[in-house]
N, C-alpha and C positions, 0 to 999 in steps of 0.2 A: 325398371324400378316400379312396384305396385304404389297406385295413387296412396297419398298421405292423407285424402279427404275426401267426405262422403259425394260429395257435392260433384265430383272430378269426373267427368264422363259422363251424367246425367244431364237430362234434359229439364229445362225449369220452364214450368206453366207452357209445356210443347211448343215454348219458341227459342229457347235458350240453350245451346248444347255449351256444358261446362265446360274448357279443356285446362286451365289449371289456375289456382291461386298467386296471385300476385301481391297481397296485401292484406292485415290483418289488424282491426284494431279492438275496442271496449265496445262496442255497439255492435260489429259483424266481419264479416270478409268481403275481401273484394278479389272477383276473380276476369280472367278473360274467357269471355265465349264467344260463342258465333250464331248472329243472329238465322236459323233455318232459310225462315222466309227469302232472305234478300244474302244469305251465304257473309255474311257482315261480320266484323267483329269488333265486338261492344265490349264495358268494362259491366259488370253485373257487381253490386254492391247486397249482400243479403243480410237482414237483420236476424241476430243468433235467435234460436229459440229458446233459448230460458227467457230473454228479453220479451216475450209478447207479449206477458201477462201485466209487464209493466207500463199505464196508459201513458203517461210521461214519454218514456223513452217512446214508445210506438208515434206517439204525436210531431214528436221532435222529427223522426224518422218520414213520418209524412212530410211536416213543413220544408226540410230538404229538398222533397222533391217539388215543393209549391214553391218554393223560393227557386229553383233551377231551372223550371219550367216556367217563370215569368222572363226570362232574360231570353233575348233573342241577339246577344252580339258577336261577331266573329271571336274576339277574346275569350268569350264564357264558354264554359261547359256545357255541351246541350244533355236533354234527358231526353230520351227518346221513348222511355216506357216509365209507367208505377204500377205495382200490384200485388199479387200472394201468388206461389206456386202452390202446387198440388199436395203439399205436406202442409201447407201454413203459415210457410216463412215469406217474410215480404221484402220484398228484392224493387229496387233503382235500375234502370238499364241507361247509360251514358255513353256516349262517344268515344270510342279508343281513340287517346292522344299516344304518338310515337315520340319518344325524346324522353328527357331525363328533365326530372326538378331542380326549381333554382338556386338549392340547396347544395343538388349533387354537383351542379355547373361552378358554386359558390368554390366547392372545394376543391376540383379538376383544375378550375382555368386562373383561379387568381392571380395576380391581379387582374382585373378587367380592364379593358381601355375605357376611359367614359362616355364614349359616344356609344361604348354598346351595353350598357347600364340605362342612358340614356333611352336608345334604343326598345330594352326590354319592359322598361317601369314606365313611359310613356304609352305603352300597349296595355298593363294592369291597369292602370289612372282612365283609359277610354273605357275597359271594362268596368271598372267602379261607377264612370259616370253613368252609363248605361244600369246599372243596378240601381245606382241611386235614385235616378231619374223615374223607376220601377219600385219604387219603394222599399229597398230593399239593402238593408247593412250587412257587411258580409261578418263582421266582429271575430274573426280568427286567420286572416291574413299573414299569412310567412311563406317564407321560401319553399318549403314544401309544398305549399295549395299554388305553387303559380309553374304550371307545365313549359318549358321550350324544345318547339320541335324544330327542324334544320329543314324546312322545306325546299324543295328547288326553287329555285332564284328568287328565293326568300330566306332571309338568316333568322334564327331566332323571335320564332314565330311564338306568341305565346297564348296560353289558353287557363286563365284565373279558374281552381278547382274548388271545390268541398265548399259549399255554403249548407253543411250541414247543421251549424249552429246561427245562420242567420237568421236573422229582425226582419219581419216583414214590418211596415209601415203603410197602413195605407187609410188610415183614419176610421177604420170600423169600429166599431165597440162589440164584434158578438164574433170576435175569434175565440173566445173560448179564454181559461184562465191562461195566466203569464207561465213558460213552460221554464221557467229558474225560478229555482228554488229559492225562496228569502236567503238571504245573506249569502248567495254564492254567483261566484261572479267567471260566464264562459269565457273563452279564450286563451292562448298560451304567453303566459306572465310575461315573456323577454321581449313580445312584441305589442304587448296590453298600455292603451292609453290610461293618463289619471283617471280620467273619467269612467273609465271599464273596470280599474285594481279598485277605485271606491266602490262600485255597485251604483252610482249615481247611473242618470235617464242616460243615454249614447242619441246621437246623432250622427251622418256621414261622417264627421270629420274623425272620429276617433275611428275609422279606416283610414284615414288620410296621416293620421300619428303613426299606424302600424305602416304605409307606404313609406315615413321618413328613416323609421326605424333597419326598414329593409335597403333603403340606399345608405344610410350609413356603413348598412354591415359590408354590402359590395364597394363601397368605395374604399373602407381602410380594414375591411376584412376581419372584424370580429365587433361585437354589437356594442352599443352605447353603454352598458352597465356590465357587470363581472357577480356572480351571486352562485353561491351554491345551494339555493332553494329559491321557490316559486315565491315564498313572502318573501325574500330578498329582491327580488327584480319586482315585484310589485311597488314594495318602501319606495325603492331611487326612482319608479316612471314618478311614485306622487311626491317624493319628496327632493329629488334631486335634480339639480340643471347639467346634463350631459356633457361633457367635455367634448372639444370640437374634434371631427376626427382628425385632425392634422395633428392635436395634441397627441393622440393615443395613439397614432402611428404614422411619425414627422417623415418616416421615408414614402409613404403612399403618396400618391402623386392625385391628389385630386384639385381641382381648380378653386380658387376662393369665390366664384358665382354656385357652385354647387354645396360647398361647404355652407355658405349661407344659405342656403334652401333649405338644406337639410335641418340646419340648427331653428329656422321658422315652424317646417312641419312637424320638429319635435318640442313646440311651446307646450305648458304647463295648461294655458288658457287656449282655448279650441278659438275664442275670437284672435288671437294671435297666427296661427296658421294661416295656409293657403284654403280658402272658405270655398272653395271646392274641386272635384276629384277635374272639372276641365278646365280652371283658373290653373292647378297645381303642374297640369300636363302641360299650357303654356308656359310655366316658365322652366320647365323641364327644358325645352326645344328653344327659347329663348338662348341659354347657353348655348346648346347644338350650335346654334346659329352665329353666336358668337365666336365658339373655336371654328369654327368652319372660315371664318372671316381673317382669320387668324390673331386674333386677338392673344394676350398673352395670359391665358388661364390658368397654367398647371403650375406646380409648386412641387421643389423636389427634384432632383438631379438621379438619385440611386439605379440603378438596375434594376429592370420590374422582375428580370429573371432572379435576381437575389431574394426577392421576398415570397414568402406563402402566407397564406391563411391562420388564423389562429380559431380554431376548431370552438363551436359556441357550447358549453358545459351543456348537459341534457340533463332538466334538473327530472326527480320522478314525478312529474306532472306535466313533462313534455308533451304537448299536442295533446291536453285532456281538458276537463271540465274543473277548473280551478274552485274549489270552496277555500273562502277566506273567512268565513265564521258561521257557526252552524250546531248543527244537531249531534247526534250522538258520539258521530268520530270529530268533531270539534271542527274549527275553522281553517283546518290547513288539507284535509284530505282530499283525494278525485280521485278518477279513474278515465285510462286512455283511449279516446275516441276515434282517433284515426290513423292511416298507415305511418309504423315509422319509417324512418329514414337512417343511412351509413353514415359515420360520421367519422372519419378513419384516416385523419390528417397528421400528419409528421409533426416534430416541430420546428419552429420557425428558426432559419438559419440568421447567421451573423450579418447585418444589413453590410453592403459594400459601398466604401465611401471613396466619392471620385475626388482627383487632385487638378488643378487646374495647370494647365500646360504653358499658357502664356506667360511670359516672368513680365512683372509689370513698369511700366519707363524709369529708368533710374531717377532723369532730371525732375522728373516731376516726384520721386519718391522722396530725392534730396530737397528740394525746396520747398514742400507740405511736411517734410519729418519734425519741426522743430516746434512747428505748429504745433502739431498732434503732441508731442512729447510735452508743451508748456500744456495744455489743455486738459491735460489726464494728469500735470500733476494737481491742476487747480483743484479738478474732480477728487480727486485723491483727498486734500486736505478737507473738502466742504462735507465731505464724504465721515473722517476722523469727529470733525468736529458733530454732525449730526447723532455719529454713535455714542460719541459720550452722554451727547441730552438723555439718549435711548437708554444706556445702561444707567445712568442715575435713575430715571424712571422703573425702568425693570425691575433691578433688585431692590426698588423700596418693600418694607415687608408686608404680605401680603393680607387681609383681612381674612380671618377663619371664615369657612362653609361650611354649611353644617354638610357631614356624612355621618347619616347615621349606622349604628353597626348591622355586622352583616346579620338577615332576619330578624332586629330586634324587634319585640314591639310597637306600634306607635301607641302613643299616648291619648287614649280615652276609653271609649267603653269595653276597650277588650277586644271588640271583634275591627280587625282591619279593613273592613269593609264600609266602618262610620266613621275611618280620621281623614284626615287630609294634612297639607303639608300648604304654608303658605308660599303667596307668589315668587317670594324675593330667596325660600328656600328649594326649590324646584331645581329639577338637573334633568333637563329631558334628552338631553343628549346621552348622558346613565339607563333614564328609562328605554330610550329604543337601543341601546345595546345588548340590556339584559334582554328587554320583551325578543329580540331577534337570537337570542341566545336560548330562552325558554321554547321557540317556533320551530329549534334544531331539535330542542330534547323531546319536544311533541310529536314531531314527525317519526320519529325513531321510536315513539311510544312508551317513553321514560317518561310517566307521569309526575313523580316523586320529585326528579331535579327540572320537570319544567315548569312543577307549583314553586320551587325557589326561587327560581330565577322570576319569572312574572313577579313574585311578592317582593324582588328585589327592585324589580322595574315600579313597582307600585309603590316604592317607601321612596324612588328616587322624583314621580310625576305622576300623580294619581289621575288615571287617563280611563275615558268609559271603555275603551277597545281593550284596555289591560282586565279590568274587571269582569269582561266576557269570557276573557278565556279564566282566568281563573276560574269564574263559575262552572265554566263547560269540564275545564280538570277535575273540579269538585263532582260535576256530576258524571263523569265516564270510573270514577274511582268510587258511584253510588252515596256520595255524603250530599244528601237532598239539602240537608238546611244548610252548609255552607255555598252549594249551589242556589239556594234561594236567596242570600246574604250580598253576594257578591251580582247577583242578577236583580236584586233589589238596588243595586246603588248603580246599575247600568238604565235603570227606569228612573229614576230619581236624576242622572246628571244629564240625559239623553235623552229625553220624553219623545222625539220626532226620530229617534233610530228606527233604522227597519230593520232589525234584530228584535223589537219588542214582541213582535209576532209569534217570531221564531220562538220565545222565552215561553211565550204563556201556550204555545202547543206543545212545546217540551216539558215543562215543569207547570200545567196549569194550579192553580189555587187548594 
């Protein structure tokens, strides 16, 4: 079969011979070749050339390899080369890892035992520290970027990938300007700390959120939120407290010393967490050591062969460069930066419920029955009477709310971009339904119904984030002065946004 790419059997910068493509994202390809020199064979990552002329992307493309070539740890990825080939294109040269990602492993093997979850994510956490300690946030951590290979008498060896979007840190001032764009925020949404979906400053630990986010998903096998878009899984990391996993899946059998790990490294507040990636890996191994002892950790009787995975939606900004507010295509668009991944999971069967074999002592059934039976009816009664306080209360009738009609007016100078709505008549929980409703119609590129719905959000809790998009509607549909209107009252309620930037290179004066 004749090669599919240009690249396939060429030799790059006379040390590279290509022999085929492996991987393909928004920034370039990645292929396997073999280094000449040393008969080796490496992963060659090449940045596309329509992309050169873009100093941005080229920068980022560098930093990559500044940020891969500071890390020296068994875990990480080595980079063994940077440069340009003899056409122009500038190419990565890394370590071939053999093994499948913890993605693919995710879906193959589930359920995992926890001592080999354990196992793996204690090897990411030593990598991280090592990065950290290097100055260096990886800020796009997920099952895809974390390689295991099956070495000899070594199980599940693993090797932390793609620090192509990482933070360096290292206290200079003369790196050059900040490579994100105002108002967009890197990362992939299902594994994005709060601190990452606002766009606020990142530190270590918002890796150490995407670490908790990833033991969740292997412990009860599909991830802490459910969202059919990247602003959906952004809303619940900053606005919602995650249900434990034993809630979202009571047959997985994970331990309650792990459950609560997990439920700490996914706090809302970064001082809440494990305050770092080698504090977070001891008490990783604390459990280890725990079940090892035999202590009684696990929860859950079911058959592990009964259960599978529940396959994580791939929203279209999988593994890209999330914009949550912005310029001409508005705050919800990106584009894909690295290899995807299969995600090709059945669905989940009927869980199997065991029955207990012992019949339990009669005498002692007979002599407690009477008990139980006067005790539940006492409950019973205190129970009756509670409910009636309850429904007197309930059905008293209710004090009207204002809802005002659907797009009417609000009341004052005409343009909805000067009223507001007082505190006591506010319904924010209206506002983020519609503004999440409007984010659907955006995406899809229905301008028309997703200026309704935001103006619906905006008449329910007049919010500066609702204002922005409507401005940004207003101006991808070219109405300057209603984009000036509505991007005027995001300068007026927000003065310290870092959107204001954004506003006045868009729409300057």
């Amino acid at each position: 079969m004749p090669p599919t790419d240009d690249y396939i059997g060429k030799t790059v910068a006379s040390k590279y011979r290509v022999e085929q493509m492996i991987g393909e994202g928004g920034m370039g390809k990645v292929y396997k070749a073999t280094q000449l020199a040393l008969d080796k064979q490496v992963v060659l990552k090449v940045l596309r050339q329509a992309l050169l002329s873009d100093e941005r992307t080229v920068a980022r493309f560098e930093r990559e390899a500044k940020a891969a070539s500071r890390l020296n740890h068994p875990n990480s990825i080595s980079v063994l080369d940077f440069g340009r080939s003899d056409d122009g294109a500038m190419y990565i040269a890394m370590e071939y890892v053999q093994g499948k990602d913890l993605h693919q492993i995710l879906t193959r093997d589930w359920p995992l035992p926890e001592n080999r979850v354990i196992r793996v994510m204690s090897q990411v956490l030593s990598a991280l520290a090592d990065a950290h300690s290097a100055g260096v946030i990886h800020r796009d951590l997920k099952p895809e970027n974390i390689m295991v290979e099956q070495r000899r008498g070594e199980a599940d060896f693993v090797k932390v990938l793609d620090f192509g979007i990482a933070k360096i840190v290292d206290g200079s001032t003369d790196d050059g300007p900040a490579l994100t764009r105002a108002g967009f925020v890197c990362g992939t949404p299902e594994y994005m700390s709060p601190e990452q979906a606002r766009g606020a400053q990142l530190d270590h630990r918002s890796d150490l959120y995407a670490v908790g986010v990833i033991i969740y998903q292997l412990c009860a096998g599909l991830l802490p939120f459910d969202s059919d878009s990247a602003v959906g899984f952004a809303t619940k990391h900053l606005t919602e407290i995650p249900p434990a996993p034993s809630k979202r899946r009571p047959d997985a059998k994970i331990s309650p010393a792990m459950e609560r790990l997990i439920m700490k490294a996914l706090a809302k507040n970064p001082d809440d967490r494990p305050q770092t990636a080698e504090q977070f890996r001891a008490e990783l191994m604390a459990i280890e050591k725990e079940r090892r002892a035999g202590a009684p950790l696990r929860r859950g009787q079911t058959s592990a062969s009964a259960l599978a995975p529940v396959a994580r939606k791939v929203t279209p900004i999988d593994q890209q460069e999330t914009r949550v507010s912005g310029e001409a295509r508005g705050p919800w668009s990106a584009r894909e930066d690295t290899v995807p991944s299969s995600n090709n999971l059945g669905p989940v069967p009927e869980p199997v419920t065991t029955v207990p074999t012992t019949a339990p002592d009669r005498v002692t059934g007979d002599k407690w029955g009477l008990v139980f039976k006067v005790a539940v009816g006492l409950l019973v009664l205190i129970a009756l009477g509670l409910g009636g306080l309850y429904a007197t209360k309930y059905f008293e009738p209710k004090k009207d709310t204002y809802t005002p009609p659907k797009n009417a007016p609000l009341p004052g100078t005409g343009n909805p971009w000067d009223d507001d709505v007082s505190d006591d008549k506010r319904r924010p929980a209206d506002r983020m339904r519609k503004e999440a409703e409007g984010d659907r119609y955006y995406l899809a590129r229905n301008l028309s119904l997703a200026r309704t719905s935001y103006l619906e959000a905006w008449q329910a809790d007049p919010q500066p984030a609702v204002a922005m998009k409507l401005g940004q509607v207003a101006f991808d549909l070219d109405e300057l002065d209603e984009a000036r209107g509505w991007w005027g009252r995001v300068k007026r309620d927000a003065r310290d946004s870092k959107f204001i930037s954004h506003i006045d290179q868009v729409l300057p004066r």
